[in-house]
C-alpha positions as a Markdown table, in Angstrom:
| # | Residue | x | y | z |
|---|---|---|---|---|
| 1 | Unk | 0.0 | 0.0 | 0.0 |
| 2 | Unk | 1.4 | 3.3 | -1.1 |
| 3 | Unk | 0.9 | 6.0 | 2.2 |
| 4 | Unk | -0.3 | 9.3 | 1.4 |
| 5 | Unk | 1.6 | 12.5 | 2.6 |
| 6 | Unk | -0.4 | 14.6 | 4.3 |
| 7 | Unk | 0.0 | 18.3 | 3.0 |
| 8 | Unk | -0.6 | 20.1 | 6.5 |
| 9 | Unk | 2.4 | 18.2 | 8.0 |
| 10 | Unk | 5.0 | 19.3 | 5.7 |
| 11 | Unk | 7.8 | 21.3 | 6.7 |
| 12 | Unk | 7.6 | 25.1 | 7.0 |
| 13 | Unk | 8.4 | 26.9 | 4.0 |
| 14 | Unk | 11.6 | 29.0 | 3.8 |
| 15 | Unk | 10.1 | 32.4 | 3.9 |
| 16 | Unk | 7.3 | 31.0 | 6.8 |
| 17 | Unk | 11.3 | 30.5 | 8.9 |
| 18 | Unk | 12.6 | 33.7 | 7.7 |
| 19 | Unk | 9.7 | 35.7 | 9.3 |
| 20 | Unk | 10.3 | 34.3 | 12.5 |
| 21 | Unk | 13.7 | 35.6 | 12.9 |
| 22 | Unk | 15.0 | 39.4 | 12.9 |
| 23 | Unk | 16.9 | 40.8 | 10.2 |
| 24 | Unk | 20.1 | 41.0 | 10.4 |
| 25 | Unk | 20.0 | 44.6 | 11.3 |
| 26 | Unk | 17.8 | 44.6 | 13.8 |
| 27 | Unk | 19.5 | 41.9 | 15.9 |
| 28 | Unk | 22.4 | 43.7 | 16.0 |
| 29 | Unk | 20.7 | 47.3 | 16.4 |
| 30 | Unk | 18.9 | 45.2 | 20.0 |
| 31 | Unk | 22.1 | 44.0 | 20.5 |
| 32 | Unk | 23.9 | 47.0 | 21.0 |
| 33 | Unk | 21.1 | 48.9 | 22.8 |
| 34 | Unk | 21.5 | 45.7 | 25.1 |
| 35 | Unk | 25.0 | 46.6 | 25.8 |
| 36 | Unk | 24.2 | 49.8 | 25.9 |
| 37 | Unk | 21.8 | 49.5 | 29.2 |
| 38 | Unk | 24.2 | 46.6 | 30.9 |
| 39 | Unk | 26.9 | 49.4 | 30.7 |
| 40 | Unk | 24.0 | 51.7 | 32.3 |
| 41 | Unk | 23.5 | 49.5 | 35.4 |
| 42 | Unk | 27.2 | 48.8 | 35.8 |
| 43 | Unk | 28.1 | 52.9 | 36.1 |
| 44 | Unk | 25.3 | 53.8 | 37.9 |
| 45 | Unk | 25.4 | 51.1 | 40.4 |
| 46 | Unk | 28.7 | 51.8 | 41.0 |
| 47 | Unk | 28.2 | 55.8 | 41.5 |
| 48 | Unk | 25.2 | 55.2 | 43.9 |
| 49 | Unk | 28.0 | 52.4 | 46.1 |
| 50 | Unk | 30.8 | 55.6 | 45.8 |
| 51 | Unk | 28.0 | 58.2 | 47.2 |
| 52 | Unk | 27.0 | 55.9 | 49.7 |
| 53 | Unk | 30.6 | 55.4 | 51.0 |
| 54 | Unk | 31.3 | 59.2 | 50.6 |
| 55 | Unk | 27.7 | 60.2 | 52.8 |
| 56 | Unk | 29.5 | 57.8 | 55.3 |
| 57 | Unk | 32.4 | 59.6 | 55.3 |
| 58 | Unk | 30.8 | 63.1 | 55.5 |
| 59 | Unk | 32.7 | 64.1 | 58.6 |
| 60 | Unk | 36.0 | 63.3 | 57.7 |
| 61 | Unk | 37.5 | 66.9 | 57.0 |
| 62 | Unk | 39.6 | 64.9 | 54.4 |
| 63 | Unk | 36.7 | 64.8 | 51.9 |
| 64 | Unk | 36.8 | 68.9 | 51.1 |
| 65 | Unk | 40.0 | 68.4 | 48.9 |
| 66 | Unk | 39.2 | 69.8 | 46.0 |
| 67 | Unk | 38.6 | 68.5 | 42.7 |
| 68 | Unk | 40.8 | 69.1 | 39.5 |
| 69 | Unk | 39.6 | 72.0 | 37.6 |
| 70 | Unk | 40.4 | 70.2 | 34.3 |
| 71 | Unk | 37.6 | 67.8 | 35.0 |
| 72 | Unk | 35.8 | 70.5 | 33.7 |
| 73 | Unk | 37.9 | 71.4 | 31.0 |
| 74 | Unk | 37.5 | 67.3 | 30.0 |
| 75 | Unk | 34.3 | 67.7 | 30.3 |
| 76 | Unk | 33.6 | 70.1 | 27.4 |
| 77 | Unk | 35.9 | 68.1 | 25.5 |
| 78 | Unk | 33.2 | 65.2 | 25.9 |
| 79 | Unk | 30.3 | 67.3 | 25.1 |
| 80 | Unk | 32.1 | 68.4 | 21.6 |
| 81 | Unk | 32.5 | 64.8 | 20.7 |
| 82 | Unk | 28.6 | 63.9 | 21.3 |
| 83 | Unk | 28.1 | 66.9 | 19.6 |
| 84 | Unk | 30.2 | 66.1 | 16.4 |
| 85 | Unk | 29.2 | 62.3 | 16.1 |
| 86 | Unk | 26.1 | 63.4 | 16.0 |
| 87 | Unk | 26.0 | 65.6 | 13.4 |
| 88 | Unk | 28.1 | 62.8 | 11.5 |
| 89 | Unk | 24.5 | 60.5 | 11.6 |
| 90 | Unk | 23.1 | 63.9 | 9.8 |
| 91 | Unk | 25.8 | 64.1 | 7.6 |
| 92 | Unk | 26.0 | 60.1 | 6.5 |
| 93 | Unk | 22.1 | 60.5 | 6.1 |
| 94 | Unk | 22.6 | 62.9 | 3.1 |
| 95 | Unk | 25.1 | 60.7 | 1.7 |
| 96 | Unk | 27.9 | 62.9 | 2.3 |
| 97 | Unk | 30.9 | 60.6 | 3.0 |
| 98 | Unk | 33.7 | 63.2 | 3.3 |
| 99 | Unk | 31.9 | 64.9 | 5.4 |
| 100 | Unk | 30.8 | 63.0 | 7.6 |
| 101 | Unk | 34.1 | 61.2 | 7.7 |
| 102 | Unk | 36.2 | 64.4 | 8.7 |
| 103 | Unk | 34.1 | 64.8 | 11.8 |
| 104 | Unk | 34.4 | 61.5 | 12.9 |
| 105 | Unk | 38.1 | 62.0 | 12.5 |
| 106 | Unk | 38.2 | 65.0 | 14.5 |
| 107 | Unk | 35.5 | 63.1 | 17.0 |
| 108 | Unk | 38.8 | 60.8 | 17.4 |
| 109 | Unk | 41.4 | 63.3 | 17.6 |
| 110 | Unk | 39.6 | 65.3 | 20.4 |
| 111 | Unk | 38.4 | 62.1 | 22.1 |
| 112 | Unk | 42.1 | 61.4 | 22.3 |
| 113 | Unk | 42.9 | 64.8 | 24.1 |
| 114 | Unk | 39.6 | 64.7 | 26.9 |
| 115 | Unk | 42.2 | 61.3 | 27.5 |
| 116 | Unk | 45.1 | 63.0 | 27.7 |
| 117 | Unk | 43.2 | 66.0 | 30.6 |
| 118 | Unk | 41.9 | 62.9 | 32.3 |
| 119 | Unk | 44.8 | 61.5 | 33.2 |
| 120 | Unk | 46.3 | 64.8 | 33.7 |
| 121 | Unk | 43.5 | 65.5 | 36.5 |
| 122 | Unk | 44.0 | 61.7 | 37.7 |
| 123 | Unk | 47.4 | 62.5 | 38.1 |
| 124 | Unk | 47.0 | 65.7 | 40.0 |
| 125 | Unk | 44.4 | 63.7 | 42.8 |
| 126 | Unk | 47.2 | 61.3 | 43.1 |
| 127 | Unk | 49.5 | 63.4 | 43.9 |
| 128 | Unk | 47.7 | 65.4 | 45.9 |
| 129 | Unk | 47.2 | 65.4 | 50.3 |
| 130 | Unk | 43.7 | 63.4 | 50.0 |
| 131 | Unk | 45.7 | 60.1 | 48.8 |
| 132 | Unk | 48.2 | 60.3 | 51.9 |
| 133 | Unk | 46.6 | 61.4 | 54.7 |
| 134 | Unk | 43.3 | 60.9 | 56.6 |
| 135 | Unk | 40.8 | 58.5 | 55.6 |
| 136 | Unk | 39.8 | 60.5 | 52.9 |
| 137 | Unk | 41.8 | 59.0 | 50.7 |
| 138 | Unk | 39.2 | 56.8 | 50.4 |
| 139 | Unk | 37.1 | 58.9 | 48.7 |
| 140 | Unk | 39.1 | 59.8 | 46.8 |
| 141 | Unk | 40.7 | 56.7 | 45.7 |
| 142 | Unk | 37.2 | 56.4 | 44.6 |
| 143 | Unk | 37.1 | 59.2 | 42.6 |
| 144 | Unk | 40.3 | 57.8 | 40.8 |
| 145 | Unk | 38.8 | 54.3 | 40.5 |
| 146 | Unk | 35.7 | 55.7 | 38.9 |
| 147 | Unk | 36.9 | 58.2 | 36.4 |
| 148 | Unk | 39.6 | 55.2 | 35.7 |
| 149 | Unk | 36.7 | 53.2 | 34.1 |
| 150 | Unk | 35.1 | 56.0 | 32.7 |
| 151 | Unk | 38.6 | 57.0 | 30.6 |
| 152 | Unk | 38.4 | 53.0 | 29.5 |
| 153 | Unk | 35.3 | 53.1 | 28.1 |
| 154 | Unk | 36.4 | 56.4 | 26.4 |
| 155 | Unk | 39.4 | 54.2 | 24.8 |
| 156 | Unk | 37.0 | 51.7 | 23.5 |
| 157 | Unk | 35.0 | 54.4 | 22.0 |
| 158 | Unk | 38.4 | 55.8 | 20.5 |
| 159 | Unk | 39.1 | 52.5 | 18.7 |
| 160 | Unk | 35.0 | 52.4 | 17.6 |
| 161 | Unk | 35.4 | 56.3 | 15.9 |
| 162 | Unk | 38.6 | 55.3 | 14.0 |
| 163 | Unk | 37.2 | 52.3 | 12.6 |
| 164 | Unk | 33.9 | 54.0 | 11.8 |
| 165 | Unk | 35.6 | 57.0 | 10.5 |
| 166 | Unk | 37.8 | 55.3 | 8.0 |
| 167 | Unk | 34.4 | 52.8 | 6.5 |
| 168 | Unk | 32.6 | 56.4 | 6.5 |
| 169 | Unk | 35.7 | 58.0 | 4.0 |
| 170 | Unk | 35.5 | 54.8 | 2.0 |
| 171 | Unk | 31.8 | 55.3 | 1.4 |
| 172 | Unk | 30.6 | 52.0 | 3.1 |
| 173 | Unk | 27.4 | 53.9 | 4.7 |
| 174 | Unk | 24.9 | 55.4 | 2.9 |
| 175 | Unk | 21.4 | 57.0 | 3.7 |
| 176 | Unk | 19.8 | 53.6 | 4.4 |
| 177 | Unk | 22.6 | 51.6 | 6.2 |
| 178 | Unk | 24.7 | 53.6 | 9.0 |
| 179 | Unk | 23.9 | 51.7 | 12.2 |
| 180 | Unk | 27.7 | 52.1 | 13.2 |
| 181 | Unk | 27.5 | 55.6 | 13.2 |
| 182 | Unk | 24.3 | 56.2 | 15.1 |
| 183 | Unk | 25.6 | 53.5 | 17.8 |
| 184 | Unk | 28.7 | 55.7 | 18.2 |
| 185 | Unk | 26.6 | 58.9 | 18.6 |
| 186 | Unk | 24.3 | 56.4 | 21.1 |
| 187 | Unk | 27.4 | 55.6 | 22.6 |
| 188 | Unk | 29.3 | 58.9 | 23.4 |
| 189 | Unk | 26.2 | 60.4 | 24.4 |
| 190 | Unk | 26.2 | 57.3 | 26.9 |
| 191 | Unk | 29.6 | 58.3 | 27.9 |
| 192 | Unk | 28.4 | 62.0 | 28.5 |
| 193 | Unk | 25.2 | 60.9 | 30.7 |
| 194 | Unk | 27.6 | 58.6 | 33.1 |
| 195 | Unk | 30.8 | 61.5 | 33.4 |
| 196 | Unk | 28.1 | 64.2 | 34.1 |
| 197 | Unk | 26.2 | 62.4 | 36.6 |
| 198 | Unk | 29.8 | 61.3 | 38.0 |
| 199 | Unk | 31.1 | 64.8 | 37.7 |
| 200 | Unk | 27.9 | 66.0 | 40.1 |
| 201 | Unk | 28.0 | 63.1 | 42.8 |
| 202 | Unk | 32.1 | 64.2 | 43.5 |
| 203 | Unk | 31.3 | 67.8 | 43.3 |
| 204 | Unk | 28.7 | 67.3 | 45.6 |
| 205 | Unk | 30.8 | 65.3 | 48.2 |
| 206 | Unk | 34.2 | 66.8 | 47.9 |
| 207 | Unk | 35.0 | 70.8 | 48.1 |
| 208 | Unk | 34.2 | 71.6 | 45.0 |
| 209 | Unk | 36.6 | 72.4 | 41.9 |
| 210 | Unk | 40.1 | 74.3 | 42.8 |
| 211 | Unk | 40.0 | 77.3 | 41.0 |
């Protein structure tokens, strides 16, 4: 006897598999924003753990030392960077490729020098009284442990720019694909909402900026 196949209980068809699963795209798009928000938790966790030590520490007359003033200068070095990637995911949207590949370049090149302040203002709190006497050197051990991450994130995002600059200049985005360069705008403006909010929990439990 010949069996009969029944036509319900065939396999799915290709395109029936292909709708189940993201493009290509969009997986890594949710991957990144993943990344993104574990690198969120991590920061912040570990600036609510410093202010909780510092509130402890309150007393301590140690904990008034006061804070680099080119923290500040580093800072506006950070906000210029957000502020040219992100006109580079204008830019790459209009197809300009030069363009938008010079101010990634100069994203890196000033990325590279809000390096060089940081450790310049690391240096200065590690030479400084806080790190040698008193139990404030705690604190501001902290500090240094903190903006220490901070500045490695920033290197990652150094190496991300130069890569991404040098695909923009060959003309490997256009108006419909540039992922890459919106994630590195996403991911320096990341970098600005983490050394802000750290910026404001040491100026708030230190004395201040030294002027």
């Amino acid at each position: 006897m010949v069996s009969q196949v029944n036509p319900s209980s065939s396999p799915a068809e290709p395109s029936e598999v292909g709708r189940s699963r993201l493009p290509s795209d969009r997986r890594v798009q949710q991957g990144g924003w993943l990344f993104l928000l574990s690198l969120l938790i991590f920061f912040f966790t570990s600036i609510l753990l410093y202010a909780l030590y510092a509130y402890s520490r309150r007393d301590d007359p140690q904990n008034s030392v006061p804070l680099p003033a080119a923290f500040l200068v580093s800072t506006g070095c950070l906000l210029g960077i957000s502020g040219l990637v992100h006109s580079a995911t204008r830019t790459v949207r209009r197809d300009r490729f030069a363009l938008t590949g010079w101010l990634l370049a100069i994203s890196t090149v000033a990325a590279i020098a809000f390096t060089v302040v940081q450790c310049l203002s690391m240096t200065e709190l590690l030479l400084g009284p806080a790190l040698f006497s008193g139990t404030g050197r705690g604190v501001a051990g902290m500090i240094v442990v903190l903006a220490i991450l901070h500045a490695l994130h920033v290197l990652g995002g150094i190496v991300a720019l130069g890569i991404v600059a040098t695909r923009s200049s060959l003309g490997l985005y256009d108006h419909e694909r540039h992922w890459p360069v919106d994630f590195a705008a996403h991911y320096w403006h990341f970098l600005d909402l983490v050394w802000i909010s750290m910026l404001a929990a040491f100026w708030l439990t230190t004395g201040g900026f030294a002027w």
